[in-house]
N, C-alpha and C positions, 0 to 999 in steps of 0.2 A: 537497552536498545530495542525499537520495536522493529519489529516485520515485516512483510509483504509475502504471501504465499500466492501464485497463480495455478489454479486448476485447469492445465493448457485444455485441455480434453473438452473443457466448457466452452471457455474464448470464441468466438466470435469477430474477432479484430475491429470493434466500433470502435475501441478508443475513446471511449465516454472519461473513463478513467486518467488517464493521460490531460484532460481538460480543466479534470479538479482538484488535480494533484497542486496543494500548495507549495512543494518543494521543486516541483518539477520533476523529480526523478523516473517519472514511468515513459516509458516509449517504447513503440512499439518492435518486436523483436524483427529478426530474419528466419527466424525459424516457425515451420508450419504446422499444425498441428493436423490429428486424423482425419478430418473435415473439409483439409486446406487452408482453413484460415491461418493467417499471422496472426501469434501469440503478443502479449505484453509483455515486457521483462523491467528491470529495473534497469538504467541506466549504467552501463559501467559496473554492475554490480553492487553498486556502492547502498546499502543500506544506513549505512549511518545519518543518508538525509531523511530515513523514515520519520515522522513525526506520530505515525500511530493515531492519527486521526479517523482512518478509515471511513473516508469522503469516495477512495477509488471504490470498496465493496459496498457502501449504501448505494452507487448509481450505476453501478454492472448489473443488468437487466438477465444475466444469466448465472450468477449466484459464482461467479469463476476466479473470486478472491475471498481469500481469507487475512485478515490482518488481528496479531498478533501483538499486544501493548507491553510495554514497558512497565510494571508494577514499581509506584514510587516507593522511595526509600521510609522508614519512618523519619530519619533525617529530614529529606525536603519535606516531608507532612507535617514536622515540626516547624523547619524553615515558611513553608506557605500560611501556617496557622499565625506566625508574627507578623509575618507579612498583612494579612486580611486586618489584623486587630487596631 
């Protein structure tokens, strides 16, 4: 399963992130961070809809994600290699 880590301390609350998220899961929290701003959080907590694309950390203009992949199995390496053939 992959990740989502927010560096609150960065955040800024644009919410850039939230925009490109293809799951949906990011929205913005209730909680403020030292700045003031409202932070990102993940929805519900719920990671399982992470996709590990990291679409949210390439357009955060303040470097305040880190995303975290899913290493495939050799299984699915073997499954996607028939796949392709």
């Amino acid at each position: 399963m992959s990740r989502v880590v927010f560096r609150e301390e960065r955040c800024k609350g644009c919410l850039l992130c939230t925009e490109v998220c293809p799951t949906e899961i990011l929205i913005q929290s209730d909680n403020f961070n030292k700045q003031g701003y409202k932070v990102v959080c993940v929805k519900n907590g719920d990671m399982e809809g992470c996709k590990g694309c990291a679409f949210c950390a390439e357009i955060c203009p303040d470097e305040a994600i880190i995303v975290y992949r899913t290493k495939k199995s050799s299984k699915e390496n073997d499954l996607s290699e028939e796949i392709d053939e």
